[in-house]
C-alpha positions as CSV (number, residue, x, y, z in Angstrom):
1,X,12.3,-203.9,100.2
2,X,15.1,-203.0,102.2
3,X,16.5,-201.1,99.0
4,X,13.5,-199.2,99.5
5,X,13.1,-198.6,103.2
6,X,16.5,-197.1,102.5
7,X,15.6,-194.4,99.7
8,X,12.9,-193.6,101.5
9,X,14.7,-192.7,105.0
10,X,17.0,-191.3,103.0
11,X,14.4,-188.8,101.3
12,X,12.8,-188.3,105.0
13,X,16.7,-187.5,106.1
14,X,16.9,-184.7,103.5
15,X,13.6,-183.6,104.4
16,X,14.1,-183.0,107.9
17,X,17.5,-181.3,107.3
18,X,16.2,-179.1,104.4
19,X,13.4,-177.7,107.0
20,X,16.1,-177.4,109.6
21,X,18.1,-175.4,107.5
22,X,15.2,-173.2,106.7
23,X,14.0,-173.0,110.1
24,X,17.5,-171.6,110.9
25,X,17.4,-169.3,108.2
26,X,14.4,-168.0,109.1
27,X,15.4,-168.0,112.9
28,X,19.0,-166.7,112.7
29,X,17.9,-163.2,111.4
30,X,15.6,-162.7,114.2
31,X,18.1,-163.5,116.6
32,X,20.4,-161.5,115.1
33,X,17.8,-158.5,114.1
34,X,19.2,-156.0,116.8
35,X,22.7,-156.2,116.4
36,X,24.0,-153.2,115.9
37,X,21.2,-151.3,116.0
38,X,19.2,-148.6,118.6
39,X,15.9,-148.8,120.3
40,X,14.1,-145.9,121.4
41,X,12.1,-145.6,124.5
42,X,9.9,-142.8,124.2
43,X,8.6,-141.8,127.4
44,X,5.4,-139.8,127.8
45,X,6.4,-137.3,130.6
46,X,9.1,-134.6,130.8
47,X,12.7,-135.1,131.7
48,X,14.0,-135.2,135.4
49,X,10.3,-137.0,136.7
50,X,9.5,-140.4,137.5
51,X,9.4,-141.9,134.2
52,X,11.8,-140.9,132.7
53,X,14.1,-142.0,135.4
54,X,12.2,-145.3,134.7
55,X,12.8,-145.2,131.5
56,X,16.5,-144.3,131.7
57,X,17.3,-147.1,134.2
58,X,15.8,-149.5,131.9
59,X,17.0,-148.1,129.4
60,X,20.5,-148.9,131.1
61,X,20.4,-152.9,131.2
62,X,17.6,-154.3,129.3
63,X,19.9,-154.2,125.9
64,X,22.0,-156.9,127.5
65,X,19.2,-159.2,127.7
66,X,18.1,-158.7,123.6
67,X,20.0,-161.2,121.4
68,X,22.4,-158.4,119.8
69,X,22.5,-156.3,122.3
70,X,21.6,-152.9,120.8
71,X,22.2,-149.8,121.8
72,X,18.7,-148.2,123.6
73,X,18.0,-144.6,124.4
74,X,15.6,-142.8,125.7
75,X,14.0,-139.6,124.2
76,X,11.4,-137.7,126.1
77,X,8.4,-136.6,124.0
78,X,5.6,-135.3,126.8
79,X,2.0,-133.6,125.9
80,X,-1.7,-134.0,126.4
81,X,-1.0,-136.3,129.0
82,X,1.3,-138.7,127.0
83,X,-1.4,-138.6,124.0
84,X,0.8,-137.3,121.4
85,X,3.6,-139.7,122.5
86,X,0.8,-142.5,122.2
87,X,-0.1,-141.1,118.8
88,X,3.3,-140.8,117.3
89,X,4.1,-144.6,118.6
90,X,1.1,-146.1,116.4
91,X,0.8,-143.8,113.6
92,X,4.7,-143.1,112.7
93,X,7.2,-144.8,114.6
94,X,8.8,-147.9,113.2
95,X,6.8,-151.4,113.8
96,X,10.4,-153.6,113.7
97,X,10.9,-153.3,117.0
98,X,13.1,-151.0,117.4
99,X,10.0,-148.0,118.9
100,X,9.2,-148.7,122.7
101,X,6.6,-146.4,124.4
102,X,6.5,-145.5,128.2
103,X,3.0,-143.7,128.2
104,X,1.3,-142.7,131.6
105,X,-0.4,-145.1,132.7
106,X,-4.0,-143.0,132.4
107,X,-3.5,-144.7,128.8
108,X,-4.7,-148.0,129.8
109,X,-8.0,-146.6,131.2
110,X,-8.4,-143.5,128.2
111,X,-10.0,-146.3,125.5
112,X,-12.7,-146.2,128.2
113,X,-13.0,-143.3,130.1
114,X,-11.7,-140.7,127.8
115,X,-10.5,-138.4,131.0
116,X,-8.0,-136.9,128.3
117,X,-9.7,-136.4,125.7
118,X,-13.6,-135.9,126.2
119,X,-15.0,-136.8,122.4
120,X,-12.2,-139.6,121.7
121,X,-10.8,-137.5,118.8
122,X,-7.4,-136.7,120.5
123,X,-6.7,-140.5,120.7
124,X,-5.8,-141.9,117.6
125,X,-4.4,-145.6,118.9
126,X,-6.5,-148.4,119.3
127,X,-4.2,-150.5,122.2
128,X,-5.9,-153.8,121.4
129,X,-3.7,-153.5,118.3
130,X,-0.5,-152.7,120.0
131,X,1.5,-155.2,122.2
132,X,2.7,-154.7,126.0
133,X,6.1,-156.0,127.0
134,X,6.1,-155.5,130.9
135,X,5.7,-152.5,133.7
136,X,8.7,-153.0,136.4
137,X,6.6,-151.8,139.1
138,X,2.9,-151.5,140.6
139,X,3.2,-148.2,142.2
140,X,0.1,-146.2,142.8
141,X,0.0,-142.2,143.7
142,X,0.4,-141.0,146.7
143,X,-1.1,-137.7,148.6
144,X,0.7,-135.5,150.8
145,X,1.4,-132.8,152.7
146,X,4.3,-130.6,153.6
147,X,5.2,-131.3,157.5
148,X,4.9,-127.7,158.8
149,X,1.2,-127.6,157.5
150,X,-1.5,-128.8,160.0
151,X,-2.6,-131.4,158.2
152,X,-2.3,-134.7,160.2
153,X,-5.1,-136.5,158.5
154,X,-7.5,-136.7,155.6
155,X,-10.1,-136.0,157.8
156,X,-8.0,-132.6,158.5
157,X,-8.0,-131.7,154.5
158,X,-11.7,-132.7,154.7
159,X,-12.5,-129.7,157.8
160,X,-10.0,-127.4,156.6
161,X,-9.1,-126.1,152.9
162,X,-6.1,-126.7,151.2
163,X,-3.7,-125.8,148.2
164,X,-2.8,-128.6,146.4
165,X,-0.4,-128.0,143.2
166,X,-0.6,-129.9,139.8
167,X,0.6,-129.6,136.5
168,X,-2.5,-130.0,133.8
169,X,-6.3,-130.8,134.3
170,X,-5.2,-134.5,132.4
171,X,-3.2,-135.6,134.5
172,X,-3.2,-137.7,138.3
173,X,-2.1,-134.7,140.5
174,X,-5.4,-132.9,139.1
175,X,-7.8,-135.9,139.1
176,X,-7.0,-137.1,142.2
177,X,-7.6,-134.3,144.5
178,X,-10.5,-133.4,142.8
179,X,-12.0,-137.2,142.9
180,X,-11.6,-137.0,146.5
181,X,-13.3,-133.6,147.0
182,X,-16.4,-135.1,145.6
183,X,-15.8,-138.7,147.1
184,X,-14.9,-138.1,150.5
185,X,-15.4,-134.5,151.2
186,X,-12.2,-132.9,151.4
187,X,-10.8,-129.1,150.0
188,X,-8.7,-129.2,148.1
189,X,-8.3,-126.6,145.6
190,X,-6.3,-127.5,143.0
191,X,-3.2,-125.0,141.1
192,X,-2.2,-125.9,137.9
193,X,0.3,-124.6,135.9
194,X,2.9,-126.9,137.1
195,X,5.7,-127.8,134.4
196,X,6.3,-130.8,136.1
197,X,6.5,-132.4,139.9
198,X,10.3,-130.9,140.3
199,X,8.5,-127.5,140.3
200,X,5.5,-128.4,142.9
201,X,8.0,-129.7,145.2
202,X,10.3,-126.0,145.1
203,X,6.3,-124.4,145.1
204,X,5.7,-126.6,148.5
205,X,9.0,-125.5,149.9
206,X,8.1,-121.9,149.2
207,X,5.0,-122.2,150.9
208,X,2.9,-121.5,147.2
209,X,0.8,-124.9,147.8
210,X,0.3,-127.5,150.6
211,X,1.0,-130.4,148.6
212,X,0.0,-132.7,145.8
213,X,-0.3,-136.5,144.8
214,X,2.5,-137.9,143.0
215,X,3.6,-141.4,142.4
216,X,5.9,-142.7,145.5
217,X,9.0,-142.7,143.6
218,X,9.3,-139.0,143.0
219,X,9.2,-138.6,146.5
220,X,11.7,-141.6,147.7
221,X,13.8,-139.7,145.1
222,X,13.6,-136.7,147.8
223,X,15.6,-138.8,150.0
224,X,16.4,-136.0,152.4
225,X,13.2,-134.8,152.1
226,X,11.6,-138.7,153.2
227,X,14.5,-138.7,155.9
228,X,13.9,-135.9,157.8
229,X,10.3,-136.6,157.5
230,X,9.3,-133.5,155.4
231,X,6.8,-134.9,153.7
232,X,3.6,-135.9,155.4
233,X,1.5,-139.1,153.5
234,X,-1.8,-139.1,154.2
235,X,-3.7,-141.4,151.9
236,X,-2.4,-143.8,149.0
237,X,-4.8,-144.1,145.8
238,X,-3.8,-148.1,145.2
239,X,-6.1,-151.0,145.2
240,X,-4.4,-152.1,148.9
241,X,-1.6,-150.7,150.8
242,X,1.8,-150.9,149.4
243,X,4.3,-153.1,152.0
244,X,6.3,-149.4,152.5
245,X,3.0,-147.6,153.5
246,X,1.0,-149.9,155.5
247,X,-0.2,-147.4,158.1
248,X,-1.5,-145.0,155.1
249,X,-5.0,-145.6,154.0
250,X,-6.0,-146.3,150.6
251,X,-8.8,-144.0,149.4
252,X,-10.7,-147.0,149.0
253,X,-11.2,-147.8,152.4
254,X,-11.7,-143.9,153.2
255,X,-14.7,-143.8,151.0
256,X,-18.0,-143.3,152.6
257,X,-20.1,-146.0,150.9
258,X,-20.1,-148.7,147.8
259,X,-20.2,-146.4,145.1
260,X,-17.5,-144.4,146.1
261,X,-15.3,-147.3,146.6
262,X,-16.1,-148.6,143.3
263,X,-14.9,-145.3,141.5
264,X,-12.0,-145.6,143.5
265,X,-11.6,-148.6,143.2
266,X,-12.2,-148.7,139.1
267,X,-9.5,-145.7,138.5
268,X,-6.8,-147.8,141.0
269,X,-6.3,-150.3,138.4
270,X,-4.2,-148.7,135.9
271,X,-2.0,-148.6,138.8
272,X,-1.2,-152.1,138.3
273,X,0.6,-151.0,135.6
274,X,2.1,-147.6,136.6
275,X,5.5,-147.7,134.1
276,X,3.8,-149.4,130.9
277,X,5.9,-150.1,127.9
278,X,4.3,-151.1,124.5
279,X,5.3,-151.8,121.0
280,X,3.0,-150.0,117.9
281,X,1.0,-152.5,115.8
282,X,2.2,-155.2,113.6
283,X,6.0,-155.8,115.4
284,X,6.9,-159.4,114.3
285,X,5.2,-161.6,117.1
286,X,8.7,-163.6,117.1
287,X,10.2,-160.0,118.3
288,X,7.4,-159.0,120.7
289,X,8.7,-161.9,122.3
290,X,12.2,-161.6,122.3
291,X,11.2,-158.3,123.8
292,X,9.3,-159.5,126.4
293,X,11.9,-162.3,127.5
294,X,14.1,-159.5,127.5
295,X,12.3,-157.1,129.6
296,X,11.8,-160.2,132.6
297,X,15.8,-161.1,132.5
298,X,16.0,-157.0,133.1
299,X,13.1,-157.7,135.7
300,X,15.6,-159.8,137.4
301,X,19.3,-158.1,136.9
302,X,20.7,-157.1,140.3
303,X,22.6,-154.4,138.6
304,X,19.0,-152.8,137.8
305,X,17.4,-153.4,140.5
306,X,19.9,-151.8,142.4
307,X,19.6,-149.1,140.4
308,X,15.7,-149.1,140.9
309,X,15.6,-148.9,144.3
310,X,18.0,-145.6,144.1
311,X,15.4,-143.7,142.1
312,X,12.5,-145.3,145.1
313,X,10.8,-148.0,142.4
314,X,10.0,-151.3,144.4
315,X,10.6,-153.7,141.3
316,X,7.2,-155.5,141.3
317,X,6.8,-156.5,138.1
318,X,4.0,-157.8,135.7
319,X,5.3,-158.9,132.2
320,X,3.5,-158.1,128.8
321,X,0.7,-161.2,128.9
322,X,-0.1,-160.2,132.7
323,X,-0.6,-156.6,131.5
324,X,-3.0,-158.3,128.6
325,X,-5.4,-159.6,132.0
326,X,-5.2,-156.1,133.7
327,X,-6.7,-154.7,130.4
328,X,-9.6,-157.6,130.0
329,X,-9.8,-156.6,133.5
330,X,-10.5,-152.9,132.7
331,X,-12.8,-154.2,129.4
332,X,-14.8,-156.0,131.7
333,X,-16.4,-153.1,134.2
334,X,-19.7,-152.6,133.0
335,X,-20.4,-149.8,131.0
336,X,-22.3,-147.4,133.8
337,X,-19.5,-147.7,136.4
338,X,-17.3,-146.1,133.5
339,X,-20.2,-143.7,132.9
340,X,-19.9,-142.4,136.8
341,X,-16.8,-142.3,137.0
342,X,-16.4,-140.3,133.9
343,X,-19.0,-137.8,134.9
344,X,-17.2,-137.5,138.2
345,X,-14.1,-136.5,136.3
346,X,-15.6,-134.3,134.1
């Protein structure tokens, strides 16, 4: 008997060493997958705006935090809104691991509301399939004006007309105005043309238009401008008011009666997640994770948060699975509210 005990716990012995072994094996090259290689965040806007910025700051520190530590760099690939960035991450890009997209974050509502592409044919991702590592801030748009304009108020915008520039009919600067003309009664018409927010901002020194929305960084990244109190912030498009504006009203609370604050309040929430970054389909779950730890140790890395707050992003983060409840958050409005809203946009 004892002869046997001791075969046998020598077998078991063996056992649990061979499946250490192998659980090593198989562990070690996923550990080791990104040394010595590059990752590539492709960011959905042009260069010298808020996300790439964003992306360039992340870009910066989070490849100390990947087992590895690869080199990461960013490459700018803008149109249709981030659509064709979006559609090159799912249908061409690598799925190791080694692809990050930083889509605008109209992406998260588009499945639904297709604001950027009316019949759905432009979008050719389906983002229940892909995987979300993190946004390092909740930053929703601002609006505002130029100070030597009269505008003091949105009530002002709502008696008076205004110019308001923007780049494309896709995109925030467009949508937003225009929601609010038919939500709370302002007039603002809306110039597009607009390469990017760098040229609004020389059009409202010039006098061309009176303003535009735009996401609070790009104007904290004015710091002269936010200094000497040259720009005037009327209303803030969030679901509350941000900490830094909390004597600017949300559209929400502006809004003349239930419906209107529910198509406000509907279109707010992909500001939850204004810098998303996602993987394309079928990344190894074991580096979607690695990914994600790595992106909340960045989260937390006083070297980039320092360099966040000097590009005006208030590190608020939400890692990958809290980005998963924002979108069963946005899957669960029922199906007429998206109808409004949609009709309002369109």
């Amino acid at each position: 008997m004892t002869l046997r005990l001791t075969q046998l716990a020598g077998a078991l012995a063996i056992a649990l060493a061979a499946h250490l072994i192998g659980t090593t094996a198989y562990a070690q090259p996923e550990d080791q997958f990104y040394k010595g290689k590059t990752v590539r965040i492709l960011v959905g806007g042009a260069s010298g705006a808020a996300y790439d910025f964003v992306g360039r700051a992340i870009a910066n520190h989070m490849g100390r935090h990947i087992p590895g530590e690869p080199s990461i760099v960013v490459e700018n690939m803008p149109g249709a809104a981030s659509i064709v960035m979006t559609n090159y991450l799912y249908n061409r890009a690598p799925r190791d691991g080694t692809a990050i997209g930083m889509p605008l974050n109209g992406i998260v509502l588009e499945p639904r509301l297709k604001s950027l592409s009316r019949d759905g044919s432009n979008v050719q991702f389906d983002l229940a399939r892909m995987s979300f590592i993190g946004t390092p801030a909740q930053q929703p748009q601002v609006l505002w004006v130029w100070h030597q304009t009269s505008y003091k108020t949105v009530q002002d915008l709502v008696s008076q007309p205004s110019n308001f520039g923007a780049t494309a009919p896709g995109g925030d600067n467009f949508i937003l105005p225009n929601l609010a003309n038919q939500l709370l009664g302002t007039q603002m018409k809306v110039v597009t043309g607009y390469k990017g927010v760098n040229d609004i901002f020389i059009a409202v020194e010039r006098g061309e238009v009176h303003g535009n929305t735009a996401n609070l960084s790009s104007l904290l990244g004015k710091p002269d401008w936010m200094r000497e109190n040259k720009a005037r912030i009327l209303m803030q498009f969030g679901t509350e008011r941000l900490d830094a504006l909390k004597d600017v009203p949300t559209a929400i609370e502006l809004a003349r009666n239930e419906e209107a604050r529910l198509m406000f309040k509907v279109y707010a929430t992909k500001f939850k997640v204004t810098y998303p970054l996602l993987l394309p389909p079928d990344v190894p779950p074991a580096r979607v994770a690695i990914l994600r730890d790595a992106f909340d140790k960045t989260m937390k890395d006083p070297a980039f948060i320092a360099d966040a707050q000097k590009i005006g992003i208030d590190v608020t983060p939400l890692g990958g699975r809290q980005i998963d409840e924002v979108m069963a958050e946005i899957n669960a409005v029922p199906q007429d509210a998206i109808d409004r809203l949609r009709k309002l946009l369109h």
